[in-house]
Backbone and ligand atoms as CSV (ligand in chain L), in Angstrom:
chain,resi,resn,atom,element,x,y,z
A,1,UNK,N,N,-57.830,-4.331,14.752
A,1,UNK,CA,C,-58.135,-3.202,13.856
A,1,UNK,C,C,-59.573,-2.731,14.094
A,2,UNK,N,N,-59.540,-1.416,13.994
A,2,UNK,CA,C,-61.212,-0.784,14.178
A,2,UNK,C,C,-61.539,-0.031,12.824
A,3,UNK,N,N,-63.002,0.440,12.898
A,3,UNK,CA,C,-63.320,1.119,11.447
A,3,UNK,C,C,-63.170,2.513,12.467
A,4,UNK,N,N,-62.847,3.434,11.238
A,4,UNK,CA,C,-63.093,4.854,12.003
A,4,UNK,C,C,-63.207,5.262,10.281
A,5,UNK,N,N,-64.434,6.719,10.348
A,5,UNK,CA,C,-64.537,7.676,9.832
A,5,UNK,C,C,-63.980,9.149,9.191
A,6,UNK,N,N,-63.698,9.180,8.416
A,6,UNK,CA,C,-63.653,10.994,8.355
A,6,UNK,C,C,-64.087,11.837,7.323
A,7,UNK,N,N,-63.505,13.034,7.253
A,7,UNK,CA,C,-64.747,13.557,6.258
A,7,UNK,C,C,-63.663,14.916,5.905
A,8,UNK,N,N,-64.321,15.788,4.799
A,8,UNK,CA,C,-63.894,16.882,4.488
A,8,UNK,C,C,-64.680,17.664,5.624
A,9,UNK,N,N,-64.422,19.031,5.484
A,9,UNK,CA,C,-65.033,20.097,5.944
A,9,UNK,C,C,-66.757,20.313,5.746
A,10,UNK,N,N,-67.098,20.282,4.890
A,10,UNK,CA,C,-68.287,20.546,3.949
A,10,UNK,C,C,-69.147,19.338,4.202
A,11,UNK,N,N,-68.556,17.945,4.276
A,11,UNK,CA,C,-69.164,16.715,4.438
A,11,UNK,C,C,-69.593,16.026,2.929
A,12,UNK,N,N,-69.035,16.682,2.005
A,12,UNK,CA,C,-69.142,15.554,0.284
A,12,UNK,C,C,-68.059,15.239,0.622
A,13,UNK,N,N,-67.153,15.030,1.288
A,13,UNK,CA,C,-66.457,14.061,1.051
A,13,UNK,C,C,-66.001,12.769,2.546
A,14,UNK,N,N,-66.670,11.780,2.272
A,14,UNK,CA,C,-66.802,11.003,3.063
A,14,UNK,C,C,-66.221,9.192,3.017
A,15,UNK,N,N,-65.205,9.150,4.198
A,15,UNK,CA,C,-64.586,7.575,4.191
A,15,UNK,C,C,-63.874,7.168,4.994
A,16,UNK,N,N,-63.980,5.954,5.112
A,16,UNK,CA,C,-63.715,4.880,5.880
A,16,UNK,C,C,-62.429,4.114,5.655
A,17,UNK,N,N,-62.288,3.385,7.044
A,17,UNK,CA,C,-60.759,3.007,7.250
A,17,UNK,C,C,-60.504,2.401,8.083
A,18,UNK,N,N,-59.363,1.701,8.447
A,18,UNK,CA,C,-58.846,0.316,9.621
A,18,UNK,C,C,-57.749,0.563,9.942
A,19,UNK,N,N,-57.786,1.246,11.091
A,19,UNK,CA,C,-56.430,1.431,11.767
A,19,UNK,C,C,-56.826,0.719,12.911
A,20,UNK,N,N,-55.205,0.222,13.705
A,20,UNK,CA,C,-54.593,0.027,15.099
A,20,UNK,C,C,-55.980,1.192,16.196
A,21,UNK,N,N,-56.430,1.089,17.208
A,21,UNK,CA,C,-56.897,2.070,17.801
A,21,UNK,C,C,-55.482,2.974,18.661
A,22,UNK,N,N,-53.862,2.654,18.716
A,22,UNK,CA,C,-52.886,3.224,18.901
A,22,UNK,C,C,-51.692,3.573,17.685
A,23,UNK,N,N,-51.817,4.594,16.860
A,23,UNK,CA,C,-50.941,5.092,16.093
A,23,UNK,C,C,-49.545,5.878,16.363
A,24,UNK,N,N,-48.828,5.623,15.255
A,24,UNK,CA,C,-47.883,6.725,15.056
A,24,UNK,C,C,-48.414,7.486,13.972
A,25,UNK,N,N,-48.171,8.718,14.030
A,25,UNK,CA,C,-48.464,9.972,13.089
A,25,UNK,C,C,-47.151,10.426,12.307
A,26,UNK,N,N,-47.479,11.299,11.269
A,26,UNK,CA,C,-46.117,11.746,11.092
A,26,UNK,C,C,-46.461,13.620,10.925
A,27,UNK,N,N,-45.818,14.409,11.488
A,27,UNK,CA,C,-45.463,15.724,11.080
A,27,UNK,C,C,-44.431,16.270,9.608
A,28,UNK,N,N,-44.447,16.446,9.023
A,28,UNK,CA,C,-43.586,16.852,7.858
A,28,UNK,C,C,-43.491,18.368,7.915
A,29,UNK,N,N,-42.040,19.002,7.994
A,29,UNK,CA,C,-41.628,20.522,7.987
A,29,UNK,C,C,-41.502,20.740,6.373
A,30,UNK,N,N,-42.066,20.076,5.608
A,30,UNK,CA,C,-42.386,20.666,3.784
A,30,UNK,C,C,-42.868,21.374,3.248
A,31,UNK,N,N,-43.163,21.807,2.640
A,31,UNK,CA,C,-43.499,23.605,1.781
A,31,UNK,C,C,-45.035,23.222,1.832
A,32,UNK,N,N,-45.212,21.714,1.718
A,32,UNK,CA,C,-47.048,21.908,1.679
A,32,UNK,C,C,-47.799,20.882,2.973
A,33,UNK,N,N,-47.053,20.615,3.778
A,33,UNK,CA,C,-47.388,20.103,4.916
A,33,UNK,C,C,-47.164,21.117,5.896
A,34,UNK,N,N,-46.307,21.857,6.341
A,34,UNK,CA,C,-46.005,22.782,7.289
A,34,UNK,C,C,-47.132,23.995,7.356
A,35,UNK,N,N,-47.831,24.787,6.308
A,35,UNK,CA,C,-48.629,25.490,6.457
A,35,UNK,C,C,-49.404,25.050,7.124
A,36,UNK,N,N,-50.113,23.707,6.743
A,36,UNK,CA,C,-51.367,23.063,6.711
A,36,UNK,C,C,-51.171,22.320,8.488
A,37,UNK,N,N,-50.335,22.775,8.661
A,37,UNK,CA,C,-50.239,21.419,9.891
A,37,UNK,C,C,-51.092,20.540,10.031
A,38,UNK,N,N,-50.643,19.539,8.711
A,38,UNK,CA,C,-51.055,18.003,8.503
A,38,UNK,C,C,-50.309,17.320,9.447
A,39,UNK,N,N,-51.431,16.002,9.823
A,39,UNK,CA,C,-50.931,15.354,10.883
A,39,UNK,C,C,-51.704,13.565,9.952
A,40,UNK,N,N,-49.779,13.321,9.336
A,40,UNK,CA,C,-50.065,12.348,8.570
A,40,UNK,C,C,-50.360,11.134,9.336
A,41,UNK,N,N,-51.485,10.291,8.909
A,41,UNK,CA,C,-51.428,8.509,9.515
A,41,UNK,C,C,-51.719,8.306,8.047
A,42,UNK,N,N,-50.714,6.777,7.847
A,42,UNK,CA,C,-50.504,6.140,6.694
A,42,UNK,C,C,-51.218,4.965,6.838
A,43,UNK,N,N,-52.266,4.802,5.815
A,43,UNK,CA,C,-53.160,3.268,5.786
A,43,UNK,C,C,-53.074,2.930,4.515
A,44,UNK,N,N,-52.696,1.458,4.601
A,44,UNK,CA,C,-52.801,0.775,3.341
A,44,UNK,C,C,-53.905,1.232,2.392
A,45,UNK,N,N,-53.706,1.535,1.244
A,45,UNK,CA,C,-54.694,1.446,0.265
A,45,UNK,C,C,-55.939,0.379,0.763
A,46,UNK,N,N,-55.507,-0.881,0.291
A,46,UNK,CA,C,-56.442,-1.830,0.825
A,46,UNK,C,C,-57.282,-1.324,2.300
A,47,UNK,N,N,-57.211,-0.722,3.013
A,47,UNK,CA,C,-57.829,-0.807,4.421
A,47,UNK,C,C,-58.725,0.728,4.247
A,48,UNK,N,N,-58.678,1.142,3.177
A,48,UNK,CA,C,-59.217,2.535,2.854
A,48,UNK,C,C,-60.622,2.405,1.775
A,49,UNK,N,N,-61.195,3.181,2.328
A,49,UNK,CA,C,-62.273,3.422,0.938
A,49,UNK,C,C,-63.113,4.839,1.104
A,50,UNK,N,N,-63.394,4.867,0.197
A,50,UNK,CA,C,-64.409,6.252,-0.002
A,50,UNK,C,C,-65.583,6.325,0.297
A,51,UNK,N,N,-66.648,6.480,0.882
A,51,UNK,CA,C,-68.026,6.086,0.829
A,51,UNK,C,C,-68.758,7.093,-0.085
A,52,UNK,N,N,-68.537,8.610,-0.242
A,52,UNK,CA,C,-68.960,9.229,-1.217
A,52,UNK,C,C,-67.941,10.593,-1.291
A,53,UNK,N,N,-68.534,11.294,-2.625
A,53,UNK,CA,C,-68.073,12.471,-2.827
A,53,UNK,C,C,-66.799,12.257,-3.405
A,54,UNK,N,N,-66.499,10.973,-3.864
A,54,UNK,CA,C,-65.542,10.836,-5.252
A,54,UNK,C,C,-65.311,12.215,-5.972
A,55,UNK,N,N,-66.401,12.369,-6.245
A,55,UNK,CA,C,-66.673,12.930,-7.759
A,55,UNK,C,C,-66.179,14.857,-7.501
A,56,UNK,N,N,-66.070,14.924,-6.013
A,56,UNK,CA,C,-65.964,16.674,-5.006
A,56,UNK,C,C,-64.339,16.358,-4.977
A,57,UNK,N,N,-63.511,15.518,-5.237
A,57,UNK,CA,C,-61.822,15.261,-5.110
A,57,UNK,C,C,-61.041,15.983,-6.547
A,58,UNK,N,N,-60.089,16.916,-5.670
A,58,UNK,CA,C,-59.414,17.569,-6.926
A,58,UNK,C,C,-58.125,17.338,-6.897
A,59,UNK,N,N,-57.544,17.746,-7.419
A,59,UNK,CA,C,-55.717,16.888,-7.318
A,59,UNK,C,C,-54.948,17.843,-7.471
A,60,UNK,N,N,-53.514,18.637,-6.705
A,60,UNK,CA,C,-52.807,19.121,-7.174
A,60,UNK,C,C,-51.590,18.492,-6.673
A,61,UNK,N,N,-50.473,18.801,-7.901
A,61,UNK,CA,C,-48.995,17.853,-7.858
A,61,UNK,C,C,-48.222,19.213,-7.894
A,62,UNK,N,N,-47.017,18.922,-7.962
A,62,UNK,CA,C,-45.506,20.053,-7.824
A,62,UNK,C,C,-44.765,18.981,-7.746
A,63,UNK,N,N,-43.674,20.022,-8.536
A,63,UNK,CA,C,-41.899,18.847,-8.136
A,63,UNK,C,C,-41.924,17.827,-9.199
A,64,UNK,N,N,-41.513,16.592,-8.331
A,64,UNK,CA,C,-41.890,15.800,-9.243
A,64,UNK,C,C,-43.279,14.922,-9.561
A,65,UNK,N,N,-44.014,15.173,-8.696
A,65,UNK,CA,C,-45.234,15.005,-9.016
A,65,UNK,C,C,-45.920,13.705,-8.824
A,66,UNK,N,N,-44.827,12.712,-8.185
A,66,UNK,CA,C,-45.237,11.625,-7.285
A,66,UNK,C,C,-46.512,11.668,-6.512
A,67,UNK,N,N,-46.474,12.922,-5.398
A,67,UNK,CA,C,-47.334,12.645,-4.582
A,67,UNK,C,C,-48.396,13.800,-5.030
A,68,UNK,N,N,-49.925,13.117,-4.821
A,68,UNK,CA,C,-50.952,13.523,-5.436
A,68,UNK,C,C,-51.859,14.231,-4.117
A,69,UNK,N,N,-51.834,15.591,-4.132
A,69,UNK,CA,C,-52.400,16.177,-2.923
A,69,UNK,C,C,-54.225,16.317,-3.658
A,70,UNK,N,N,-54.815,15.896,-2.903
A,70,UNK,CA,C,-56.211,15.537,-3.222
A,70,UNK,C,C,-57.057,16.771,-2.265
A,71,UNK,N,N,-58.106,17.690,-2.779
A,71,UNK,CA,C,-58.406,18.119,-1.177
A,71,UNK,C,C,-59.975,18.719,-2.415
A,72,UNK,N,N,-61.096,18.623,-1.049
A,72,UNK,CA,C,-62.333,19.075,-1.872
A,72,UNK,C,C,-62.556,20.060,-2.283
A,73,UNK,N,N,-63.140,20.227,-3.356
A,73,UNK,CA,C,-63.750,21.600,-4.720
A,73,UNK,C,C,-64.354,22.432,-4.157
A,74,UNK,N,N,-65.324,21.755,-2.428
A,74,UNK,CA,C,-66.307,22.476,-2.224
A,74,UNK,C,C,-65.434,23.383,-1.109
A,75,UNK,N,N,-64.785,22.838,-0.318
A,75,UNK,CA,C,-64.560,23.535,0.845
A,75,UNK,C,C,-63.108,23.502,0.860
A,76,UNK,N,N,-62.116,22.967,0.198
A,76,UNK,CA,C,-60.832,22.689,-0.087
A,76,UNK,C,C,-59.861,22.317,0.914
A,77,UNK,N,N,-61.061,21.637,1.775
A,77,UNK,CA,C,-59.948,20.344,2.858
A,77,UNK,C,C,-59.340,19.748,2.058
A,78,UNK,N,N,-58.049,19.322,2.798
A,78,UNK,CA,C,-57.394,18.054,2.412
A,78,UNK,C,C,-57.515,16.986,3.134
A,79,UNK,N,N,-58.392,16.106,3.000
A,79,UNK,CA,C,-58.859,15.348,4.622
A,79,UNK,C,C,-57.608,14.063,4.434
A,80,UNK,N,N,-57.069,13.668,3.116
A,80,UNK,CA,C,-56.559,12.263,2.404
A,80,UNK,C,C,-55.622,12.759,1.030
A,81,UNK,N,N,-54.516,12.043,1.110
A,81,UNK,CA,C,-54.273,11.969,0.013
A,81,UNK,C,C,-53.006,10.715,-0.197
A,82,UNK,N,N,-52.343,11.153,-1.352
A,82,UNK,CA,C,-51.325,9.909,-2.343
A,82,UNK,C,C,-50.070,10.460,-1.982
A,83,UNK,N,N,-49.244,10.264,-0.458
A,83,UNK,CA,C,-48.133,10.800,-0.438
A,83,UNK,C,C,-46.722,9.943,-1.112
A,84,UNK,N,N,-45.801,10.668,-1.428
A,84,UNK,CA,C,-44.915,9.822,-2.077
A,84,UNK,C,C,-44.147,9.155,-1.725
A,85,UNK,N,N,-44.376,9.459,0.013
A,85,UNK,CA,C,-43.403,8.623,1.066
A,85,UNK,C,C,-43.606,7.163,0.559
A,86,UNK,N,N,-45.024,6.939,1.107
A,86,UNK,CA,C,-45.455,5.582,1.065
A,86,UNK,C,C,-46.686,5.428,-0.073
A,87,UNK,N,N,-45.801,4.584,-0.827
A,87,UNK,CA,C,-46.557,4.152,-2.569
A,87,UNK,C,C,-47.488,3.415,-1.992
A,88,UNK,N,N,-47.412,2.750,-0.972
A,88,UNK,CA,C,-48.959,1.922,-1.119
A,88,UNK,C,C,-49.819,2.242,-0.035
A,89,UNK,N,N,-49.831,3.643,0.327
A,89,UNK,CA,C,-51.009,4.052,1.604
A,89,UNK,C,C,-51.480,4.993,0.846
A,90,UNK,N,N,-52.607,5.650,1.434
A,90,UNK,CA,C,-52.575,6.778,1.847
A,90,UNK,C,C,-52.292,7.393,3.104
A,91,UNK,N,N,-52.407,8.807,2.656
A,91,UNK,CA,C,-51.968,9.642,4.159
A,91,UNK,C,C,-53.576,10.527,4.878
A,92,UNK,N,N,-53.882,9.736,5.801
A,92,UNK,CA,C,-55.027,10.495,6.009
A,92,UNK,C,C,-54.500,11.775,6.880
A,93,UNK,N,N,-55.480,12.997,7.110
A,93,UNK,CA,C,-55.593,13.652,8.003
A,93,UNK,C,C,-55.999,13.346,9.340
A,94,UNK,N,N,-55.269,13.175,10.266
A,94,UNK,CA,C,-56.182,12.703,11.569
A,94,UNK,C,C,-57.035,13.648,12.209
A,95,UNK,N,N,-56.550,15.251,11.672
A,95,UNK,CA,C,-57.329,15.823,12.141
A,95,UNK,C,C,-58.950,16.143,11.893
A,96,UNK,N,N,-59.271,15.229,10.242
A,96,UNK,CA,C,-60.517,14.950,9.804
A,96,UNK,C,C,-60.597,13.696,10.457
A,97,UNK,N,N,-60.431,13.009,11.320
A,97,UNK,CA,C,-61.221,11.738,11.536
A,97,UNK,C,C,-62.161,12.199,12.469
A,98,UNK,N,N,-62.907,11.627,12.872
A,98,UNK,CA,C,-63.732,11.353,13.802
A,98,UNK,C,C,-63.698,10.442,15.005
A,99,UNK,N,N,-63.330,10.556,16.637
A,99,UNK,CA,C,-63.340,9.940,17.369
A,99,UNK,C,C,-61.833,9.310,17.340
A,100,UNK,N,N,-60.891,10.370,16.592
A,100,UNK,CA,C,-59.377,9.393,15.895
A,100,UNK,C,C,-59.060,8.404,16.838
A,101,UNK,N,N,-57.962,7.264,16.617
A,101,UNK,CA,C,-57.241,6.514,16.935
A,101,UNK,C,C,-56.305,7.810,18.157
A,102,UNK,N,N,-55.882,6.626,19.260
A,102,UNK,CA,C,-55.037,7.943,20.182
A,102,UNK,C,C,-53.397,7.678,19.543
A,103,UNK,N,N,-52.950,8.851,19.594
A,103,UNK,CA,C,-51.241,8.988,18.945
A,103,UNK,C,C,-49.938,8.551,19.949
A,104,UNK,N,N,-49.562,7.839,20.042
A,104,UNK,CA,C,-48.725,7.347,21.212
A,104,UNK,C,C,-47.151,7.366,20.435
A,105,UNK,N,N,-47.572,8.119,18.974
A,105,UNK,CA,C,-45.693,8.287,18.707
A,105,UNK,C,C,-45.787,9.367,17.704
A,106,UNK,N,N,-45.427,10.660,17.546
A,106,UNK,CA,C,-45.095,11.643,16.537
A,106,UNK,C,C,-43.751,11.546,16.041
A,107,UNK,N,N,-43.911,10.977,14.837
A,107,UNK,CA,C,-42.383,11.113,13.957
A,107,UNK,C,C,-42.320,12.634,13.239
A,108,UNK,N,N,-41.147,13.408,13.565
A,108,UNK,CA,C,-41.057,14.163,12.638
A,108,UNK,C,C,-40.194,14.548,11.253
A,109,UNK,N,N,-40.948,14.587,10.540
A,109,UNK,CA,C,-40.205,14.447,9.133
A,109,UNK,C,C,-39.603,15.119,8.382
A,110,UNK,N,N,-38.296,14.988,7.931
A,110,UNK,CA,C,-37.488,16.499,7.404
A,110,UNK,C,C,-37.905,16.231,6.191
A,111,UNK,N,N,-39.048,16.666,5.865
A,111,UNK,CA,C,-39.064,16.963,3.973
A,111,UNK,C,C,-39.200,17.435,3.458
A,112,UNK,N,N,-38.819,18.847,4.468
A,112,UNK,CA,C,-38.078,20.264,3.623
A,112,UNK,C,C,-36.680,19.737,3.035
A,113,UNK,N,N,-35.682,18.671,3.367
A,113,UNK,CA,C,-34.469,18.941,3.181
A,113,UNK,C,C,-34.491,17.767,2.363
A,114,UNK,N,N,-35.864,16.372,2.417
A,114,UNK,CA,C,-35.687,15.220,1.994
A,114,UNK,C,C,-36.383,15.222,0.772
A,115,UNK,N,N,-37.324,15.896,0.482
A,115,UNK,CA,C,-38.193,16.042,-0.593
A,115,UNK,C,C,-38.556,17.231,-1.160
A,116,UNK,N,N,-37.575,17.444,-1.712
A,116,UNK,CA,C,-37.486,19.031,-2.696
A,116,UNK,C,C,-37.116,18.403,-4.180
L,1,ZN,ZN,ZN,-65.647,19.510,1.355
C-alpha cells in the first residue's frame, strides 16, 4: 500500500489515502455520475482521512438518500464522497488525486438501471 494525495479544485479541501499503486476504477452511467465523468476508486473508510478543509464539505442526497455526494462550497468539486454501493468506503475521484495509482481494470456500472 502507498499514501497518495488529493484535493478539491480550489485546494481547502485536502486528503490522504492507501491504495494498491494498481487499481480497478469504476465508471457509473447514473444521472449524477455520467455528467461528471467520475472515475470512482473505493477505499476503506479506515485507509482515508482528511487533512483539512472539513469545514469547505457540503452534502447533497436524492432518491433514497443513502449515498452522500460531498463536493466543496468554494469551488464545487466533488473530489470524495459516501457512495451507496459500498457502505464502508469511500469513493474517491481519481481524477483529483495527485500522481494517481495506474488503472489496470475499468468496471462499468449500470446505475442508471441499478440505482434509481
Ligand atoms: Zn474547493
Amino acid at each position: 500500500m502507498k499514501e497518495y494525495v488529493g484535493q478539491c479544485h480550489c485546494g481547502g479541501i485536502n486528503f490522504r489515502f492507501y491504495s494498491e499503486d494498481s487499481v480497478e476504477i469504476w465508471k457509473c452511467n447514473c444521472s449524477i455520475c455520467e455528467p461528471l465523468d467520475y472515475e470512482h476508486l473505493f477505499i476503506k473508510h479506515d485507509d482515508f482521512t482528511i487533512i483539512n478543509g472539513e469545514e469547505l464539505i457540503s452534502e447533497y442526497s436524492f432518491g433514497t438518500k443513502k449515498a452522500k455526494h460531498l463536493f466543496c462550497k468554494n469551488c464545487g468539486i466533488k473530489s470524495f464522497y459516501q457512495p451507496r454501493s459500498h457502505p464502508d468506503s469511500y469513493s474517491i475521484n481519481l481524477k483529483c488525486v495527485k500522481n494517481p495509482p495506474e488503472v489496470t481494470n475499468i468496471v462499468y456500472f449500470d446505475g442508471k438501471n441499478k440505482f434509481t
